[in-house]
C-alpha positions in Angstrom: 167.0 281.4 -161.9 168.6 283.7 -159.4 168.7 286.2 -161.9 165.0 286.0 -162.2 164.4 286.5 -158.4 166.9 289.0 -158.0 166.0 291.4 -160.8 162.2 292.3 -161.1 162.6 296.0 -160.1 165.3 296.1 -162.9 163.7 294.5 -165.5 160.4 297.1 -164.4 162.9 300.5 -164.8 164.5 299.3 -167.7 160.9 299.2 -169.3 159.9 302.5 -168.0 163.1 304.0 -169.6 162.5 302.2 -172.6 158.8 303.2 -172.8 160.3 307.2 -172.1 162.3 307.1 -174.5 160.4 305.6 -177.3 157.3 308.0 -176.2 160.0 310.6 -176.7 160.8 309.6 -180.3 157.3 310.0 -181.6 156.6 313.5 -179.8 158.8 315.3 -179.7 159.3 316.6 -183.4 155.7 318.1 -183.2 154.5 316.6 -186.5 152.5 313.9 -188.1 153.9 312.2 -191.0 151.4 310.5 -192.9 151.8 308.6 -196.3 148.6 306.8 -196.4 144.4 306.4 -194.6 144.7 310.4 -194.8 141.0 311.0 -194.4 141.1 308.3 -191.3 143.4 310.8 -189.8 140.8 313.3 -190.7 138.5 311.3 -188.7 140.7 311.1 -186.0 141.5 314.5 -185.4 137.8 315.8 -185.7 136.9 313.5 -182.7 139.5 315.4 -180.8 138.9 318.7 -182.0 135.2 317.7 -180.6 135.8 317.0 -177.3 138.4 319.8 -177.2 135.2 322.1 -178.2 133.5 320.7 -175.4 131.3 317.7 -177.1 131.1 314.0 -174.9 131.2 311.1 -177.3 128.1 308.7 -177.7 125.8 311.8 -175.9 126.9 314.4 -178.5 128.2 313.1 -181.7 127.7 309.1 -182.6 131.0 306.9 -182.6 131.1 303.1 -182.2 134.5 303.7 -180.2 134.7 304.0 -176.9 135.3 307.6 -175.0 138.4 307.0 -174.0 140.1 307.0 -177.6 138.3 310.4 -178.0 139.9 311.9 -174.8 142.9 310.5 -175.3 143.5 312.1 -178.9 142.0 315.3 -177.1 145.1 314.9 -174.8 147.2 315.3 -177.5 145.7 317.9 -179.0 145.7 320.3 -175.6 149.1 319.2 -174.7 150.9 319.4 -177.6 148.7 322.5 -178.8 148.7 321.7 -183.0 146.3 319.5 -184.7 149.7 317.6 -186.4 151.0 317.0 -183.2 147.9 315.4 -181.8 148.2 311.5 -182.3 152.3 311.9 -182.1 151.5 313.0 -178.3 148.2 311.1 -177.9 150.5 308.2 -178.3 153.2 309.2 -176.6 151.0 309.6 -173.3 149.6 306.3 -173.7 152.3 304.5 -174.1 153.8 305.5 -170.7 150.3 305.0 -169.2 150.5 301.7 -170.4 154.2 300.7 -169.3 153.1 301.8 -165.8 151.4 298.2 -165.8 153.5 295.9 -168.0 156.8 297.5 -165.6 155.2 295.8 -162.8 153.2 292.3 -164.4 156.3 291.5 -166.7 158.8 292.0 -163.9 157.4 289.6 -161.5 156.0 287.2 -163.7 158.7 286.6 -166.5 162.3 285.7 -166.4 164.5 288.9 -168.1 165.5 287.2 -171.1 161.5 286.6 -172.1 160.3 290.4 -170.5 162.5 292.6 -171.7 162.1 291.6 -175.2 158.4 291.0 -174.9 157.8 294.7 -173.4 159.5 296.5 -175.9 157.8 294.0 -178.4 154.6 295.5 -177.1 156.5 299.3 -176.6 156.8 299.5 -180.1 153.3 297.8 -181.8 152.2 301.1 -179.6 154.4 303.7 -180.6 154.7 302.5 -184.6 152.6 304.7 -186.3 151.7 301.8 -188.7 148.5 299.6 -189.1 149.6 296.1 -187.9 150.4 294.0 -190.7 151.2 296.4 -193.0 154.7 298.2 -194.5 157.7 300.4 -192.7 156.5 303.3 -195.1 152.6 302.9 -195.0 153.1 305.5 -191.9 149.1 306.5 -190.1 148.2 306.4 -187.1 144.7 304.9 -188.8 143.6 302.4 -186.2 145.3 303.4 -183.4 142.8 301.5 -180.7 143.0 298.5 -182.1 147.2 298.8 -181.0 146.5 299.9 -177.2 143.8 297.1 -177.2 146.8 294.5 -178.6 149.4 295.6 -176.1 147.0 295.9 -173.3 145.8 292.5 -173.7 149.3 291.7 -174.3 150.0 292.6 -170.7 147.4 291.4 -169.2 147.5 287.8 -170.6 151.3 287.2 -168.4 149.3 288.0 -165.1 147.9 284.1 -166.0 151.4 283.2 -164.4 151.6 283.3 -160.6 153.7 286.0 -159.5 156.9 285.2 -157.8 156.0 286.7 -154.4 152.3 286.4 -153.2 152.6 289.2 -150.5 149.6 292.0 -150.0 152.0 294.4 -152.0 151.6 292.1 -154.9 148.5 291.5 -154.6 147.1 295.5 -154.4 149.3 296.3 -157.5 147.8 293.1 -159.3 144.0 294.3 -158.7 145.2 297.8 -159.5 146.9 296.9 -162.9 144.5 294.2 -163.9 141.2 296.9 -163.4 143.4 299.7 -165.2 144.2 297.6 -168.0 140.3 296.0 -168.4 139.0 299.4 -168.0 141.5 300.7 -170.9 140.1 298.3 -173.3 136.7 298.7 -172.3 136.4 302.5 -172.8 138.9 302.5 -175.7 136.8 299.6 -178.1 134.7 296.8 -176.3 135.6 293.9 -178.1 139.0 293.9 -176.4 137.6 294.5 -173.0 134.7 291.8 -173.2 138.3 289.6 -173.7 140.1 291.2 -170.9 137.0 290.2 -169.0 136.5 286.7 -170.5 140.5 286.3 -168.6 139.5 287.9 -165.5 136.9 285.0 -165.3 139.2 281.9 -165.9 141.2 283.6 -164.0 139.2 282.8 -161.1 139.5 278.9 -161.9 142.8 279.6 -160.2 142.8 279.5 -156.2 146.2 281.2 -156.0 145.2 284.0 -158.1 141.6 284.0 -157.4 141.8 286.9 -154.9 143.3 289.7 -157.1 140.7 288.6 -160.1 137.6 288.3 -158.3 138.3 291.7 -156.9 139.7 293.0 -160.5 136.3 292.2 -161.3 134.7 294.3 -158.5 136.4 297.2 -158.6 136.0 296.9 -162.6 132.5 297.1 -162.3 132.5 300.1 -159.3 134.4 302.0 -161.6 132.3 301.5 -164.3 129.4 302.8 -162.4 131.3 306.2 -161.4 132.6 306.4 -165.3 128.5 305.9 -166.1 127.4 308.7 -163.4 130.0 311.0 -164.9 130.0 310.1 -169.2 126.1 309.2 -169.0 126.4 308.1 -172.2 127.1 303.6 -172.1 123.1 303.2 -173.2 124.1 305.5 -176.4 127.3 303.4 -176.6 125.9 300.5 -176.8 123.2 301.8 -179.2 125.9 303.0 -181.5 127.4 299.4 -181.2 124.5 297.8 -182.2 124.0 299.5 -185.1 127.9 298.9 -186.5 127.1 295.1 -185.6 124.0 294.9 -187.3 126.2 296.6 -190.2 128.6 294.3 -190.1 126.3 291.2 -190.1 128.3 289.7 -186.1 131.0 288.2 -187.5 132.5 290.1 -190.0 133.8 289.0 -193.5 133.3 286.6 -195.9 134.8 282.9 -195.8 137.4 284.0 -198.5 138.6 287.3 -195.9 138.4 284.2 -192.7 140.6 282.0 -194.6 142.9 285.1 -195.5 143.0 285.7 -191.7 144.1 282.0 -190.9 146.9 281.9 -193.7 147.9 285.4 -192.3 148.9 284.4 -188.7 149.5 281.3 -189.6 153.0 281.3 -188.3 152.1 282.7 -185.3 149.6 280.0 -184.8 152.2 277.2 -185.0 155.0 279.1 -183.3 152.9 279.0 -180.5 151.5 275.6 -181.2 155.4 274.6 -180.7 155.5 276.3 -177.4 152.1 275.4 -175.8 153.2 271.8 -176.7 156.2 271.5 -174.9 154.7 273.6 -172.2 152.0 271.2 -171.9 153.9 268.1 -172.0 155.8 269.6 -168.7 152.3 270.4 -167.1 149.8 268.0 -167.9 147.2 271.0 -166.8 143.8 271.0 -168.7 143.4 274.6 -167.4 146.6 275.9 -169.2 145.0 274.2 -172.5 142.2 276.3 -172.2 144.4 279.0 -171.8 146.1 278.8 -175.0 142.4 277.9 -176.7 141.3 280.6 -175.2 143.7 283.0 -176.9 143.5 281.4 -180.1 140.4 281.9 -180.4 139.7 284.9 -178.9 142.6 286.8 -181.0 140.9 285.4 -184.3 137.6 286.8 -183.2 139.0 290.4 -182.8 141.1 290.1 -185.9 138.3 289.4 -187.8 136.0 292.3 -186.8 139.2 294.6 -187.3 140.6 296.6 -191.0 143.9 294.5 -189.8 145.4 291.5 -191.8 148.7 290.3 -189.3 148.7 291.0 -186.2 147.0 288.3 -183.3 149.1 289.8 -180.0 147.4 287.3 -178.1 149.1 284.6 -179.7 152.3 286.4 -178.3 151.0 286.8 -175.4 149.8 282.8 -175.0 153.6 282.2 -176.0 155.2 284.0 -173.5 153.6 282.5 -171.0 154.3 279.0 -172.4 158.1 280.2 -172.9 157.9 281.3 -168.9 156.2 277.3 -168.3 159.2 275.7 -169.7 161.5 277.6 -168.1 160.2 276.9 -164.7 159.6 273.5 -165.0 163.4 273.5 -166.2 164.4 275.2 -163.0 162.2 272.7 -161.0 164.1 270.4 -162.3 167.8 271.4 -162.3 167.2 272.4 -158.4 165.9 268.6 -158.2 169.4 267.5 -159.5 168.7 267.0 -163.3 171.2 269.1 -165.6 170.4 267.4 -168.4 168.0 269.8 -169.9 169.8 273.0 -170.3 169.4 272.8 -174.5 165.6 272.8 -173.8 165.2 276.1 -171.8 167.9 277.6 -173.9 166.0 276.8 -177.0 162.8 278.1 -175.6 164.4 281.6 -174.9 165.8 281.8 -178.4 162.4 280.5 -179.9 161.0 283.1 -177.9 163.3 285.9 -179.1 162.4 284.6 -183.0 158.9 285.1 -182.3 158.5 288.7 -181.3 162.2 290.1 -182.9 161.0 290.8 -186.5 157.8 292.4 -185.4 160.2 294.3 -183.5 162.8 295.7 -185.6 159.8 296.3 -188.0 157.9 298.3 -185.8 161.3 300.7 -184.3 162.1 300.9 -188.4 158.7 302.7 -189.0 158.9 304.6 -185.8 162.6 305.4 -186.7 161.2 306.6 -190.4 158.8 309.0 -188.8 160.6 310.5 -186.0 163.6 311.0 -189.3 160.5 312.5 -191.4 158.6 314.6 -189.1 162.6 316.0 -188.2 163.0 317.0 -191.1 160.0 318.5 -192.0 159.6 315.9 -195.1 156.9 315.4 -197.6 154.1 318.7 -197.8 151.7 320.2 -195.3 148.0 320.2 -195.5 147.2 322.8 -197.4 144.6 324.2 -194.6 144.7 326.6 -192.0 145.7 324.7 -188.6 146.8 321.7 -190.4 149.5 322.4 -191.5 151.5 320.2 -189.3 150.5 317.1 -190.9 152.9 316.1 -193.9 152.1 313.9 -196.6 155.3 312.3 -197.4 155.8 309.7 -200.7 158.4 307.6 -199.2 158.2 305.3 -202.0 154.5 305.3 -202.1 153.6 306.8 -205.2 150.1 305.2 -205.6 149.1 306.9 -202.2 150.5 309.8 -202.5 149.5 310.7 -205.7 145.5 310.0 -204.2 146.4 311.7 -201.3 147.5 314.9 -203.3 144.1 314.5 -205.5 142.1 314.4 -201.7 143.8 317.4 -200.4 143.8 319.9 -203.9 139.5 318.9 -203.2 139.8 319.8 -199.9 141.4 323.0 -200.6 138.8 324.0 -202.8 136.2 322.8 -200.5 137.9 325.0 -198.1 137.9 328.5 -200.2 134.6 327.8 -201.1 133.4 327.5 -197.7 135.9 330.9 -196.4 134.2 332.9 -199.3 130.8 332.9 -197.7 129.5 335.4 -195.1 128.5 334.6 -192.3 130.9 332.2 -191.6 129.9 328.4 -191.6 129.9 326.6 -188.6 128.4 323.2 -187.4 129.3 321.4 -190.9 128.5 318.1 -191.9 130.8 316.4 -194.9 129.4 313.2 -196.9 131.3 310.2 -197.2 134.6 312.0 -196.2 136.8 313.1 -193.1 135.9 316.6 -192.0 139.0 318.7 -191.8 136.8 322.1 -192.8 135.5 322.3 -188.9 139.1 322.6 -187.7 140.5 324.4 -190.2 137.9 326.9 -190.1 138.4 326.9 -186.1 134.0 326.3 -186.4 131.9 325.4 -183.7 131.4 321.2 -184.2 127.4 319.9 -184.8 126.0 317.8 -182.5 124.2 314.8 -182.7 126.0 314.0 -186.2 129.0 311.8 -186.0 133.0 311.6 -187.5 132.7 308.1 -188.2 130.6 307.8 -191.8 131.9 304.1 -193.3 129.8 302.4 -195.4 129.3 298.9 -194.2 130.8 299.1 -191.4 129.1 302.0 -189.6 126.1 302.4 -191.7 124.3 300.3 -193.9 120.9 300.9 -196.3 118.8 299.6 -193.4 121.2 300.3 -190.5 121.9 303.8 -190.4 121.1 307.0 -188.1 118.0 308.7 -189.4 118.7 311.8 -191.4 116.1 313.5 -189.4 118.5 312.7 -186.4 122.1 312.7 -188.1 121.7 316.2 -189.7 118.9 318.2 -187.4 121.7 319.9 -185.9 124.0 320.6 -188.9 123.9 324.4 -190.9 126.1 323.4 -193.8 126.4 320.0 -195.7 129.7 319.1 -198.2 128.2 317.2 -200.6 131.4 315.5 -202.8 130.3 315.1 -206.5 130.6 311.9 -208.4 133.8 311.1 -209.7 134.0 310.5 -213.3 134.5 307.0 -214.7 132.6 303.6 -215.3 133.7 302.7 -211.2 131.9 306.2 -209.8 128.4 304.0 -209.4 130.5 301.3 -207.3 131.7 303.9 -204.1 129.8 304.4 -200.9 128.3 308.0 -202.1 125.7 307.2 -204.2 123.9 304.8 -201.5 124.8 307.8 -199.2 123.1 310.0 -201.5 119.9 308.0 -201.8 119.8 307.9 -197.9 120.1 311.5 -196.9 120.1 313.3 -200.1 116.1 313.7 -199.8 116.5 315.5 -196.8 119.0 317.9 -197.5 116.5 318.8 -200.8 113.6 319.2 -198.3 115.8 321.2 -195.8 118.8 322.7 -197.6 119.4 325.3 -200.2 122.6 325.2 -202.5 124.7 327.8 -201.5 127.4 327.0 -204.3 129.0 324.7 -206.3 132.6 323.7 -207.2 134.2 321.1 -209.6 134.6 318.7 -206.8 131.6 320.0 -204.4 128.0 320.9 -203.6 127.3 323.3 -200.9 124.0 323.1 -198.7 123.3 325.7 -196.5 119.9 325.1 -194.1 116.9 326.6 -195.3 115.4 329.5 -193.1 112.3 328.8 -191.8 109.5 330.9 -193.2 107.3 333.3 -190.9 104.8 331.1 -190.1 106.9 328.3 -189.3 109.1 330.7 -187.2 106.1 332.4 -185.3 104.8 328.9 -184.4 108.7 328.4 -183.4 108.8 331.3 -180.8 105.3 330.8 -179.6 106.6 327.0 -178.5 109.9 328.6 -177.0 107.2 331.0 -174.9 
């Protein structure tokens, strides 16, 4: 084990280069490569275009994710200066914010063989611009939150393993990279950080490691105070929240989509079932059994109220710690005298290596596939103004490229319809789609509406944001039409339609029509509504 003692600070800079150059991968060609979820990258993008214009999430536009996802896309957007090289960058930054953290947890805490290859495990799930669970070539950065929460909480689940020096150094950085990791999850999408703060509590069942957790936990909760004094916005939040859970009925899918879950991971599960085993035959310790419950469970829970298939990091997580158990109880007992059980730790780094290797060569073959892409300027751009550093590429993904050329000719028309008109829109509202006319028409954002329209899962027909609310701000309104075909009754725009299509008749004139769209412009108030409107101003 002298190579564990002696090498924590390496093991820490080889991450940090490893996390530079990685970051430097996805940003640095400038563009987005996308070959599928193109209107979630629609979604995306108008979140950051909002905040860039100046609009606070939760206080001035309704989203179910927390702030920091917004102002971290906005990031990318400022820094990088292009709508296509938003996310690129966004991710970029964050994945050196986050291997600020894992240089220093992972280096004291795990031998070399099991951190080095369990940090750029976790490198890569953040800088793959792929949905866990899904192909090289479905390239998005769709989702995006739900990767920072998985390698956050992939982090943060080593400090469970007492640090190999207890000194006040150690301890300070622990608080420091225990808060900074909770408070990522918590502003980024609560379900991870109510799990990062679950840990923090059994954490404090250990008297070693009580000190840094307890005061984790304080300093969490101080800092949530100054965020709230700041943001003003966690009541809203948590309103928004409510509503997506009362969509989503709690726990979300049926018993058919659970069992898909369980059969999903279910090598993960028994990978780790392997190494908890052995673990706990070494320890005896009830308290590391609920430890590895605790992630089981936990990671299903998240899974399940995430559009993700593969992909339990905790379960990675639990094992990494389990590999470290068995390699210190083996270490324990060779300085005791016994040499007899080299094959055993050996085995557990190898297991270790099999466990978090594919998901890794997976993840640096998408990243590789983009950064080659956005190179070489492959695939076509957005056919709108400022967007035309996102590429849709068909790297043999016909079936999605061939809907995603269909979605942006609409869009394009939507677009010229919308440029033709004078004055010039602003503070537009589109229907069961992705706005992209806001940015490309560089127009001023609404407020009070929201980017985030997904039928059962942000509204439902007795869940939803009022339409007296959702649209009092908004001038124009995209209405999509009805596709053709015995499935167009089946989509999410008809029940959208029912909802708000009675106030946009009572408060909306058409103001044109295309093959693909309906235009609503707000209705001018006659005189006597607008006298009785100035006399209230005076």
């Amino acid at each position: 084990m002298r190579l564990w003692t002696e090498r924590p600070m390496k093991v820490g800079l080889i991450l940090l280069v490893a996390a530079a150059l990685l970051a430097a991968l996805l940003a640095l060609p400038g563009q987005t490569v996308t070959t599928r979820y193109l209107n979630d990258l629609f979604v995306i993008l108008d979140g950051a275009y909002r905040v860039a214009a100046g609009q606070v999430p939760n206080q001035d536009f309704h989203t179910p994710l927390g702030p920091f996802a917004y102002y971290l896309s906005a990031a990318g957007y400022v820094l990088s200066g292009t709508l296509g090289g938003t996310m690129p960058t966004a991710m970029a930054l964050i994945t050196l914010l986050v291997a600020l953290p894992m240089a220093h947890v992972l280096g004291s805490r795990l031998h070399p063989f099991l951190a080095i290859p369990y940090g750029l495990f976790l490198l890569l799930i953040l800088v793959a611009p792929i949905n866990l669970g899904e192909g090289v070539t479905a390239l998005s950065f769709a989702k995006f939150y739900n990767r920072i929460g998985w390698a956050a909480l992939g982090v943060l689940l080593v400090m469970y393993l007492r640090p190999i020096s207890t000194d006040r150094r150690q301890t300070i950085l622990d608080i420091a990279c225990a808060t900074g990791l909770t408070l990522l999850m918590l502003y980024t999408k609560l379900s991870y950080g109510v799990v990062a703060l679950a840990f923090l509590l059994l954490m404090l069942s250990d008297r070693q490691q009580r000190r840094w957790s307890a005061s984790a936990l304080g300093v969490t909760a101080l800092a949530a105070l100054i965020i709230e004094l700041v943001w003003q916005s966690s009541l809203a939040h948590l309103a928004d929240l409510r509503l997506a859970f009362k969509v989503g009925g709690g726990l979300r899918g049926t018993w058919g989509q659970i069992t898909d879950h369980i059969l999903g991971n279910l090598t993960d599960y028994v990978l780790l079932g392997l190494f908890a085993g052995i673990a706990l035959y070494r320890t005896r310790s009830v308290r590391d059994l609920l430890f590895y419950a605790f992630c089981a469970v936990a990671g299903f829970l998240i899974i399940n109220q995430n559009f993700q298939a593969w992909g339990i990091i905790m379960l990675h997580g639990a094992a990494a710690v389990a590999a470290e158990t068995i390699l210190r109880s083996e270490n324990h007992r060779a300085g005791a005298g016994d040499h007899g059980s080299w094959s055993t730790a050996a085995g557990a780094k190898l297991l270790f290596l099999a466990v978090v290797l594919p998901t890794s060569i997976h993840c640096l073959a998408a990243l590789s596939l983009h950064t080659a892409a956005a190179t070489i300027r492959a695939g076509n751009p957005v056919p709108l103004p400022n967007l035309e550093q996102v590429r849709v590429a068909n790297l043999w993904t016909w079936s999605d490229y061939d809907t995603a050329a269909a979605y942006q000719a609409t869009l394009r028309e939507g677009f010229d319809a919308l440029s033709s008109l004078d004055p010039k829109p602003s503070r537009i509202f589109v229907l069961d789609q992705g706005n992209a006319f806001s940015m490309a028409l560089d127009a001023p954002p609404a407020q009070g509406d929201t980017p985030w329209l997904q039928w059962d899962r942000t509204l439902g027909s007795v869940n939803h944001v009022p339409a007296e609310t959702l649209l009092a701000d908004v001038q124009f309104v995209m209405e999509p039409k009805s596709p053709d075909g015995p499935d167009a009754a089946k989509g999410p725009l008809p029940q959208l339609q029912a909802l708000y299509g009675p106030y946009i008749a009572a408060h909306f004139d058409t103001a044109g029509e295309t093959q693909h769209w309906k235009l609503h412009r707000r209705r001018l108030p006659s005189a006597p509504e607008a006298a009785l409107h100035r006399g209230g101003r005076s």
